[in-house]
C-alpha positions in Angstrom: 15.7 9.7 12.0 15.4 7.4 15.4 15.1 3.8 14.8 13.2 1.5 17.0 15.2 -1.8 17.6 13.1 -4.2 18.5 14.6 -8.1 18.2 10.3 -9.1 17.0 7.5 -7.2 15.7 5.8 -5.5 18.7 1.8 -5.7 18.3 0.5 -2.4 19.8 -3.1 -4.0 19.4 -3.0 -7.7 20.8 -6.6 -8.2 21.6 -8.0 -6.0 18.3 -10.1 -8.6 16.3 -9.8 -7.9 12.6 -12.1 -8.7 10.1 -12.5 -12.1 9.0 -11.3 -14.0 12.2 -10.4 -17.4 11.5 -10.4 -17.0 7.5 -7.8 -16.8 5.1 -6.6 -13.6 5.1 -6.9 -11.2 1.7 -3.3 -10.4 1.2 -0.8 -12.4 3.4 2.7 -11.8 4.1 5.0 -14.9 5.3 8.5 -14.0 6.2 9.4 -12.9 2.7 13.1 -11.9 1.8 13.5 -10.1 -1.7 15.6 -7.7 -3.2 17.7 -6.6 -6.4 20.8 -8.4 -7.2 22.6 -10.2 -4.9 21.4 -7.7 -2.3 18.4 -8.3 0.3 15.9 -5.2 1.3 13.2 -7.5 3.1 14.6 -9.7 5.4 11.8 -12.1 6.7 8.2 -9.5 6.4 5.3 -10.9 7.3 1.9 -8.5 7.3 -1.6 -9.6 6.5 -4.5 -7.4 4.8 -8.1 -8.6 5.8 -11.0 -7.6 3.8 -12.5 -4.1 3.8 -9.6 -3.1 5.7 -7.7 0.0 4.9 -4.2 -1.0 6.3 -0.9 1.4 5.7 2.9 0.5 5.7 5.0 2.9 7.2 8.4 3.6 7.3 11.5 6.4 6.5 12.7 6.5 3.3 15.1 3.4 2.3 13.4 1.2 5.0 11.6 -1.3 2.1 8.3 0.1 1.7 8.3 0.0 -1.9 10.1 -3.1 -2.1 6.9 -4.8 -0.1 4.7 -3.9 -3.3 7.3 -4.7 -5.8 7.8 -8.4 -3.9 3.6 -8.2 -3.6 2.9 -7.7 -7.4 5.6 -9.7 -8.5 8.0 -6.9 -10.1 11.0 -8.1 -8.2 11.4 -12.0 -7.2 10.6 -13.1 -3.5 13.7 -15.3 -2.4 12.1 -17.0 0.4 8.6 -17.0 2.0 5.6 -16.8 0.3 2.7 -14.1 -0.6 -0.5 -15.2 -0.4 -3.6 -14.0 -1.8 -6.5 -15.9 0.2 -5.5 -20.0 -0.5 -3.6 -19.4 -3.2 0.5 -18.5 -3.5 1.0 -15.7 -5.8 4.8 -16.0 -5.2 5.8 -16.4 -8.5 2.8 -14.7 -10.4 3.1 -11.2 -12.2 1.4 -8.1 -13.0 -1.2 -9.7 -15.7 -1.9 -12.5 -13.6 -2.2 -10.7 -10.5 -5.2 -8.4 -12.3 -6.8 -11.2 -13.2 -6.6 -12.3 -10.0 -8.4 -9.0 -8.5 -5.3 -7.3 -7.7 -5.0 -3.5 -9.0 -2.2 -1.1 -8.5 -1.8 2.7 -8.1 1.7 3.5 -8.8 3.5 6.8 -6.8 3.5 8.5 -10.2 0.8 9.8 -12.0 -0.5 7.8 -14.9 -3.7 10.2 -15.9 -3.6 10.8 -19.7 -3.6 14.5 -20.0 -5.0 14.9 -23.6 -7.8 12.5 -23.2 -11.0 13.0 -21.5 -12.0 11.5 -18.3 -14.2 8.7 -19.5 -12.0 7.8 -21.9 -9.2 7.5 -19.0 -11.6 5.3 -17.3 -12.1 3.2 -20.2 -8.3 2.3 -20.4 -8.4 0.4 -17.0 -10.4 -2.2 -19.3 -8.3 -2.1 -22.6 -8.4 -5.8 -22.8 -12.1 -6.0 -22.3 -14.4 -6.3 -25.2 -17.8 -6.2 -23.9 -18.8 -2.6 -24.6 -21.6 -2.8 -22.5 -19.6 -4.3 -19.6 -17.3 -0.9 -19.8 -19.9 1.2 -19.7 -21.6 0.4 -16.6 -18.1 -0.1 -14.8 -17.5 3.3 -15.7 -21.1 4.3 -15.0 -20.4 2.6 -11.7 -17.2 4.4 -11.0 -18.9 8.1 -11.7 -21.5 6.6 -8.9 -18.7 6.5 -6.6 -17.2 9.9 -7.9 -19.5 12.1 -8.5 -16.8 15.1 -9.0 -15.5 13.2 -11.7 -19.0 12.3 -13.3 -19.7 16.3 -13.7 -15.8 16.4 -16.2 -16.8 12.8 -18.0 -16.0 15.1 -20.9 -13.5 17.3 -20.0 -9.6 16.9 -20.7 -7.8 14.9 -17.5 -5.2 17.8 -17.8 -7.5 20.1 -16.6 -8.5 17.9 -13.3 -7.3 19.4 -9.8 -4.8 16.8 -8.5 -7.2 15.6 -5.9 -8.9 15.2 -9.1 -6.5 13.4 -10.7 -5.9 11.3 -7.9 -9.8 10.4 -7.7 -9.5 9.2 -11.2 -6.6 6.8 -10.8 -8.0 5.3 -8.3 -11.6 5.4 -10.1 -9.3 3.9 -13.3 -7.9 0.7 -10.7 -11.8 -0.2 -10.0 -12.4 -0.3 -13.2 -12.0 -4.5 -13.4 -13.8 -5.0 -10.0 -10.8 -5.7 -8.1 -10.5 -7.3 -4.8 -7.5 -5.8 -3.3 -6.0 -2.4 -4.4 -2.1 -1.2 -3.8 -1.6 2.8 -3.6 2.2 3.6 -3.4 2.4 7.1 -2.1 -1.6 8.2 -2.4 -0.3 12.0 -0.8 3.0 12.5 -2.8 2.1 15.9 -4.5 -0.8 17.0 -3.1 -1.7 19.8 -0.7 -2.9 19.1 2.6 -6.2 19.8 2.0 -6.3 17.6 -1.4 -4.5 14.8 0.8 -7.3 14.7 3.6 -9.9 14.6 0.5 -8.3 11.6 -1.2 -8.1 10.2 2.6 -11.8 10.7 2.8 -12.3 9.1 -0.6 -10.6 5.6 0.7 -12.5 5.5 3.4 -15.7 6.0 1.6 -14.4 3.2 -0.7 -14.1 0.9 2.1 -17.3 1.7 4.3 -19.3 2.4 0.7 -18.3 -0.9 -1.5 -16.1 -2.8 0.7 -12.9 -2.2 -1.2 -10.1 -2.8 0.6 -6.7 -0.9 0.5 -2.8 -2.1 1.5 -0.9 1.9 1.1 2.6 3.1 1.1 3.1 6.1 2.8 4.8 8.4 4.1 2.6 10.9 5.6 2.0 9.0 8.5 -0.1 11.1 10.9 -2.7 11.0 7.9 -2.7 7.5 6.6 -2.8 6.0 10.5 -5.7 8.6 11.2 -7.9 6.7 8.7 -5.9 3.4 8.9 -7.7 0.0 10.1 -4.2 -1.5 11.0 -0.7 -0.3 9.9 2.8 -2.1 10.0 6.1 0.0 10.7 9.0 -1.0 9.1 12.8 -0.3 9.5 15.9 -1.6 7.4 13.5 -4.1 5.7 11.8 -6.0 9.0 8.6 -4.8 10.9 9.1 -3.4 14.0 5.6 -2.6 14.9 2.0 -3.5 13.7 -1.3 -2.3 15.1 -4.6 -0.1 14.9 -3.5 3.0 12.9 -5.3 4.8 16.6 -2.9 2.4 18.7 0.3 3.6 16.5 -1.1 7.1 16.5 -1.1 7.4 20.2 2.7 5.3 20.7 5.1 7.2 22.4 8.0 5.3 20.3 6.2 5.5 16.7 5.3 9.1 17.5 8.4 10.1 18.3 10.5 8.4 15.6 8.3 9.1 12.4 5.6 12.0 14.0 7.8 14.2 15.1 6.6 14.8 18.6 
């Protein structure tokens, strides 16, 4: 795999005006160093997710991707910097916190419960939730936005195509209205057909109900293709940020991670 050495981030989209100009970002990054041990993955990351933005971070394997969500939704302890989520530091906060604080999480693996139908999948994403007639219309409301998923309500999740499947983890992460999901790895499994339908979903997500998206992954050509901004990184820095068209059409980025 090439590497692009570059001494500070190189923004392939300087005049690009994001959403939200002169606001708070959503999700904000600010040189953040974390890791496991006494050993350091991110050394000094700073990115920045705006609202109803779809924004990817891209990378080769080993180069810190994951560690950005781990740091992000405090599974792993950030050393120095800060993560912000608009005003507030969510530094130190963890999982429980962070969905209370609108913050949901697709993990890389699948979590769909085979046995069980699909509604009652959907229904888990609001386990702690005792209004009965608040779950219902969040899942009434998440069949709106599915409707593939609607026609199986009833069916066992095991029996859902993995586009399918997909479709209702994500579905499962809206279930508590968040602000701000993380997808690690929204491809990993799928066929390229399935991975340009679950692309399609996102981006219905974001243009339909504003939801905005901060992915891992490693298909790069697809997630920059649909991307609103992305962030490259190697050995745990950022070596390039811009529009996911702007990285697209990069000599460097295409030849180092799209194989042209």
């Amino acid at each position: 795999m090439p590497t692009l050495e570059h001494e500070a981030p190189r923004n392939l989209s300087p005049g690009a005006v994001r959403p939200d100009e002169g606001q708070p970002p959503m999700l904000r990054l600010d040189s953040v160093t974390a890791g496991y041990g006494g050993f350091n993955i991110l050394h000094g990351v700073s990115l920045e997710v705006r609202r109803s933005e779809i924004v990817s971070v891209l990378g080769p394997n080993g180069s810190g991707k994951s560690t950005v969500f781990k740091a992000v939704y405090g599974l792993i302890p950030v050393r120095s910097g800060e993560v912000r989520l608009g005003d507030a530091d969510i530094s130190k906060s963890g999982p429980q916190e962070l969905l209370r604080d609108g913050v949901a999480m697709v993990p890389q693996l699948s979590t769909v419960f085979p046995e069980m139908s699909v509604r009652d999948n959907l229904e888990l994403g609001m386990y702690l939730v005792r209004d009965r007639k608040l779950v219902k219309q969040r899942v009434d409301d998440v069949f709106d936005l599915f409707p593939r998923l609607s026609e199986r309500r009833n069916q066992h999740a095991g029996l859902l195509s993995g586009g399918e499947r997909r479709a209702l983890e994500i579905g499962r992460s809206l279930m508590l209205d968040p602000k701000l999901v993380l997808m690690d790895e929204p491809s990993v499994g799928l066929s390229p057909i399935l991975v340009k339908e679950v692309f399609e979903q996102l981006r219905e997500l974001r243009d339909n109900a504003g939801i905005t998206f901060l992915l891992i992954e490693q298909n790069a050509r697809s997630a920059l293709s649909m991307s609103d901004w992305g962030y490259v990184i190697e050995r745990g820095r950022v070596t390039f940020s811009g529009t996911g068209q702007d990285l697209l059409g990069d000599e460097e980025v295409r030849r180092a991670f799209l194989g042209d």
